[in-house]
N, C-alpha and C positions, 0 to 999 in steps of 0.2 A: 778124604771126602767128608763135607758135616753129614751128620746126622741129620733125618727129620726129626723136627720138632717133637712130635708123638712121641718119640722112644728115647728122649734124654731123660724121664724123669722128672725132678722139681725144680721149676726156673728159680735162679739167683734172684729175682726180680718180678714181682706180678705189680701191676698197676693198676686197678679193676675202677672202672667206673666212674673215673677221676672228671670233676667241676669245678669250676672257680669263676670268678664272676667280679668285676668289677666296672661299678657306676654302671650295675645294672646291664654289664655285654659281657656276655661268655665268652672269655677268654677261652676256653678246655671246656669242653663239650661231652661228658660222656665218654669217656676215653679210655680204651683196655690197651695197653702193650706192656710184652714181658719180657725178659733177658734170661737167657742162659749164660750157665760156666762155659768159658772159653768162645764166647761168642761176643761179636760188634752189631749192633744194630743200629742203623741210621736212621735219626729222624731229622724228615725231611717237609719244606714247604719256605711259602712264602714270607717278609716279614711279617710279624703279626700274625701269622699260621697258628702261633698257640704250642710252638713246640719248645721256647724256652722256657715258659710259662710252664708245661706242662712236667721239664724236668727239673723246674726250682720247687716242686713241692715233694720229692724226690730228696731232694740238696736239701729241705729244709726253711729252705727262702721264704716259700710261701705254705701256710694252712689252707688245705682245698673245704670247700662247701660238701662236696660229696666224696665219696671212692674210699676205697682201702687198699693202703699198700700192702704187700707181704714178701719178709725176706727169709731163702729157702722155706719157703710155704708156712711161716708164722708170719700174725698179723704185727707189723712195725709202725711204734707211736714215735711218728718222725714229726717233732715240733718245732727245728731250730736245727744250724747245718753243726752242733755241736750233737744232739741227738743224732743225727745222718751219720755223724763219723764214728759214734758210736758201733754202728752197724756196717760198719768198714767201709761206707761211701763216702768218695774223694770227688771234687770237682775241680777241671783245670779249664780254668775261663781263660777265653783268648787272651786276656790282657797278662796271663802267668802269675801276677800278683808276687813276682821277686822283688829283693832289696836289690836293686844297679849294682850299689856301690859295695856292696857284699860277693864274699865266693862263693862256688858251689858249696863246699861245708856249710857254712853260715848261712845260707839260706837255707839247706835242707834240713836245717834244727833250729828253724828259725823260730822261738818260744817253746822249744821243747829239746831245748841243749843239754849237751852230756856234762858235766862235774866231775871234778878230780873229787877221793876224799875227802880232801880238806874245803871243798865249796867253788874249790874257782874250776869256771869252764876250761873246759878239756879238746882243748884246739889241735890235739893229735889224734887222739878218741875219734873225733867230727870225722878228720880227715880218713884217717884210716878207713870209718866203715862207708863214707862217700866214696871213698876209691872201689873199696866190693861192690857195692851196687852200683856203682857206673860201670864197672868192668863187665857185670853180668847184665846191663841192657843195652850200655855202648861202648865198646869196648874201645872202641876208637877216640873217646873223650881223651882229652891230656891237660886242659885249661884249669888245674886245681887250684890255681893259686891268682887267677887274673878276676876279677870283680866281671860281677854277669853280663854287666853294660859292656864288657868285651867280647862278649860269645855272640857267633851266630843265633839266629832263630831258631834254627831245628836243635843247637845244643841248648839254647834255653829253656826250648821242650822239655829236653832230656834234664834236666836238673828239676825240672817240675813233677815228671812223671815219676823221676824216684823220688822225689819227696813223699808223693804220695803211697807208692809203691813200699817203700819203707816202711813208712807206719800203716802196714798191715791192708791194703786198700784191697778189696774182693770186687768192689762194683765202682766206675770209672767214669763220670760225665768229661767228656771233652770237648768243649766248644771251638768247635771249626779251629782244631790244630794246624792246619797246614794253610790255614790264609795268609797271606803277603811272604808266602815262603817259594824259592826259586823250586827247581825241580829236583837238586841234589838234596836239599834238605827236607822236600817231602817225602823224597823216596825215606830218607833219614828217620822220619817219623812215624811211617809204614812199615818199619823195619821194626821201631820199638812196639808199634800196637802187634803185628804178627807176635812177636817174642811176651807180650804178654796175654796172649789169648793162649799162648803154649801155656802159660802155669798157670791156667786155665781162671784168669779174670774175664769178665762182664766187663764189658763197653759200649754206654750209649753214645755216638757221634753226633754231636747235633753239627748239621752244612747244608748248607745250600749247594754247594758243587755238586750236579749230579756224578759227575765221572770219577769224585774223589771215596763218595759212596758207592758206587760198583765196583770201584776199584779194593777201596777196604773195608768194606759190612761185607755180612752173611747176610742179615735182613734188613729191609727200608720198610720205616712206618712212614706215611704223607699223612701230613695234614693241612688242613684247610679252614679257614672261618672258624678255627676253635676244634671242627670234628676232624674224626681221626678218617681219612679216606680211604685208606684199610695197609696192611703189611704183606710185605712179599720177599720170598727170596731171592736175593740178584740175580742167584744164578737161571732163573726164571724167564727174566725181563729183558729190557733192552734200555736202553737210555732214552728213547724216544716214551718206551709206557710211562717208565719216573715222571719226564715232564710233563705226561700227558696228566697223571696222577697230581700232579704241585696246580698245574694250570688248569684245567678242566673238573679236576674234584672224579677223572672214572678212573675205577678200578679194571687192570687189566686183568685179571681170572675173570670177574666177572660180566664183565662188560659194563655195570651200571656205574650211572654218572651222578654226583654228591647233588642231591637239591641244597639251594640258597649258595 
């Protein structure tokens, strides 16, 4: 059973206050959400909702006009998704951003390859510790040698995720994982976020799917025109509040409905 909120302690993740603004329309609106270890939170809304927006300042994408972030409750100068990784945020954007014509090794050392002594890359090295970390998030991987443009969707997740997962990731943007993915290969996917909430990583989901966020958050932030319409835990709600939250701008604890 999660815990309430109250009694974990220091979120992985505070977001306090967060704006941004461009050509003069706020995008991000005053905006507080925060992430716990070993917790998913889904944010959710419409396009233009303000909720990519709001975790590419997070990634580094973008410098907000207002807010502070703080990782384990220090203030984080995330200016660049090079600074963001610094502080072990990993983002896996829908498009995966793999080499096709590359294997799993080679893409998960993909500018950060291992060397023999003498300088030349270490094509057994790769494979080897690609083989441990697939083993321990999909055990069922086998394609170590077929270029990625041969793998399924949900393995190409999975070569994604340990990429990041590898080099150290504590806190996990994934953008709508499981789109254009059949059912065997969502559940595939569900399977990996469950297993890394066990070794208790942060995951923000950004989706539209409401049922794919009840299905795997603990919590759903909505948002709307930029503001954040408020956060809840799934186990709370029902699929009909969510939408009623994306579409209406109300809050189901409290019944009030978002002006503008």
């Amino acid at each position: 059973m999660t815990q309430t909120v109250e009694n974990r302690g220091t979120p992985l993740v505070e977001m306090r206050d967060m704006s941004i603004s461009f050509g003069g329309i706020k995008a991000v609106d005053h905006v507080t959400v925060d992430l716990y270890p070993g917790e998913v939170v889904g944010l959710l809304g419409h396009n233009g909702a303000g909720k990519s927006t709001l975790i590419k300042m997070l990634s580094g994408a973008y410098a907000p006009d207002t807010g502070v972030i703080r990782i384990n409750g220090e203030k984080a100068e995330i200016h660049n998704p090079r600074d963001a990784r610094r502080y072990n945020i990993e983002t896996i954007y829908q498009t995966l951003a793999l080499a096709d014509n590359l294997d799993a090794a080679s893409n998960l050392f993909l500018g950060r390859e291992l060397v023999t002594p003498m300088g030349f890359v270490d094509d057994d090295a790769m494979e080897a510790e690609t083989r441990k970390i697939m083993h321990r998030l999909n055990p069922n991987f086998q394609k170590f040698s077929a270029p990625v443009s041969a793998l399924s969707g949900g393995q190409r997740q999975s070569v994604a995720i340990a990429r990041a997962v590898y080099f150290n990731a504590r806190i996990l943007i994934m953008d709508e994982p499981t789109a254009a993915l059949g059912p065997h290969e969502t559940q595939m996917v569900a399977d990996l976020i469950q297993q890394l909430k066990a070794e208790g990583l942060g995951i923000f989901l950004i989706d539209h799917d409401v049922h794919q966020v009840m299905k795997l958050c603990d919590r759903a932030s909505v948002m709307k025109n930029g503001k954040l319409v408020g956060t809840v835990d799934v186990a709370d709600v029902t699929d009909d509040d969510l939408l009623a939250m994306i579409i209406l701008g109300k809050n189901p604890i409290t019944g009030e409905v978002m002006a503008g």
